[in-house]
TORLUMNU-107833 format. One record per residue (C-alpha): z, x, y; residue number from 1. Coordinates in steps of 0.25 Angstrom, whole numbers. Each point is the difference from the previous one (the first is absolute). Layout:
BEGIN
    up  east north   n
     Z     X     Y NUM
...
//
This chain:
BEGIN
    up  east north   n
   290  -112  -444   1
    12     8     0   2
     2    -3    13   3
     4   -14    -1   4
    12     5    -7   5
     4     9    12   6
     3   -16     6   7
    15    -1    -2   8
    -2   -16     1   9
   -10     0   -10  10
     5    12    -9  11
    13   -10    -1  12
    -6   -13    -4  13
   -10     6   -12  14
    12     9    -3  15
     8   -17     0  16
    -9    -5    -7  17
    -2     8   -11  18
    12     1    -3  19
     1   -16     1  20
   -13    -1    -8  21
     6     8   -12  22
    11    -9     0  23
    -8   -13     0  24
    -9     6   -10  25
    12     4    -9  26
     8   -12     2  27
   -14   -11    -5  28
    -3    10   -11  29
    17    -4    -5  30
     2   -14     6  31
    -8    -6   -14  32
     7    10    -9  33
    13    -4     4  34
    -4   -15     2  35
    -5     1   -16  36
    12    10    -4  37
    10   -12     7  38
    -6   -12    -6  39
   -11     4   -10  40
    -9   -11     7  41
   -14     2     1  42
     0   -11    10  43
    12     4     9  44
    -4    12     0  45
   -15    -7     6  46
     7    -7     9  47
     8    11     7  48
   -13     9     2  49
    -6   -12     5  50
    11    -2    12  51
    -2    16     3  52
   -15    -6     5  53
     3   -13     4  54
     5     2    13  55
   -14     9     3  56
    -8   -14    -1  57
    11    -7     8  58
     3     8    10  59
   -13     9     2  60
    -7    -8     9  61
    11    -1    10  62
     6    12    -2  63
    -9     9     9  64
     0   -11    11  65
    16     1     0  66
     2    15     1  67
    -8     0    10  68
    10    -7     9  69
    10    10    -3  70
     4    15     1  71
   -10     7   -13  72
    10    10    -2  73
    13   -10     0  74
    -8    -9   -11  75
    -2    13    -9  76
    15     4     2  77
     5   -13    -3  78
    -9    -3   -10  79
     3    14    -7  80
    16    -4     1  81
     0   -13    -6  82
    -8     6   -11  83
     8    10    -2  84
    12    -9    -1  85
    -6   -10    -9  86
    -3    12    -9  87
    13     5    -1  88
     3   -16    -4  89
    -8     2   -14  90
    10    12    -5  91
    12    -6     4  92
    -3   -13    -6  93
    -1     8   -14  94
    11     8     2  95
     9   -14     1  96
    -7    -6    -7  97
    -6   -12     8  98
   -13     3    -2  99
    -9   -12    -1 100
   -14    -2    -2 101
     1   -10    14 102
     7    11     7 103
   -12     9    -3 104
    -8   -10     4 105
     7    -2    15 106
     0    15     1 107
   -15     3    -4 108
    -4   -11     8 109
     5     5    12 110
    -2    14    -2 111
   -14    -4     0 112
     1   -11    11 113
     5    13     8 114
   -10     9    -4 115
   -12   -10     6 116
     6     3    13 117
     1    14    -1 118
   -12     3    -3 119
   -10    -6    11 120
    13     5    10 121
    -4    14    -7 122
   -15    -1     3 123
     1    -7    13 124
    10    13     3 125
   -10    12    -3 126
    -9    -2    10 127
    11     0     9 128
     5    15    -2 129
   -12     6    -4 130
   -12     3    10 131
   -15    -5    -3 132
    -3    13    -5 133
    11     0   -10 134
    -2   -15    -5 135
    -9    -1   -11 136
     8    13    -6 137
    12    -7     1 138
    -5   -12    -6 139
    -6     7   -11 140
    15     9    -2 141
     8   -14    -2 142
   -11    -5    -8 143
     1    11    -9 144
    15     2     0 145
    -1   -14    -5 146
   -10     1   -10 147
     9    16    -6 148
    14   -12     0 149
    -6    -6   -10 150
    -4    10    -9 151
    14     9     3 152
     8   -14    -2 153
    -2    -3   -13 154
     2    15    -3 155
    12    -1     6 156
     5   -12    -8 157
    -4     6   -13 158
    10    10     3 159
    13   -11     1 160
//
């Protein structure tokens, strides 16, 4: 086992995504409290989570299809950018004060709409940079750095 993490490749992409993971993870567990802190609607507050998982039932399907057309590791990059850029959107709209519960909206729907390509460009990437002997520990690595985001996330946000 250790020794997939002796791949540079590899050892870079787990290290990627959970770091990415962790902020995902932290960013749904605060989405809903600052929708509810902003507008105190229940309902708003519904309606942004559900455009975090809309795009995931749009675009799913397709989404594999297209990535495969394109360079994996270029669909990760950009989609890690424009989500970090869109990111950065939600602290500057508080802090001059133009924050609105439609801007929330656009922003979570694209960070998802990004997100779903991502990750079939993530999973169509490990067998790629990993050998046949290494595959199923990779696998089980990025399932498990995912599964530890979720848990460290909101620990994290409980912090803030």
């Amino acid at each position: 086992m250790i020794s997939i993490y002796k791949n540079k490749n590899f050892s870079l992409l787990w290290m990627g995504h959970l770091i990415s993971s962790i902020g995902d993870s932290i960013y749904m567990i605060t989405l809903p409290w600052l929708m509810l802190e902003i507008t105190g609607s229940i309902k708003l507050t519904s309606l942004i989570t559900l455009s975090a998982y809309l795009p995931a039932v749009l675009f799913g399907l397709v989404a594999g299809v297209i990535v495969d057309n394109y360079d994996k590791k270029k669909v990760m990059i950009y989609s890690d950018l424009f989500r970090a850029m869109l990111v950065v959107i939600i602290p500057v709209s508080i802090i001059f004060n133009f924050v609105s519960p439609l801007l929330i909206g656009c922003i979570t729907f694209l960070l998802s709409s990004f997100g779903t390509f991502f990750h079939p460009a993530r999973d169509s990437l490990i067998p790629q940079i990993t050998n046949s002997n290494e595959l199923s520990i990779a696998n089980s690595a990025i399932t498990i750095s995912g599964q530890f985001s979720h848990f460290l996330g909101p620990l994290i946000a409980s912090f803030g």
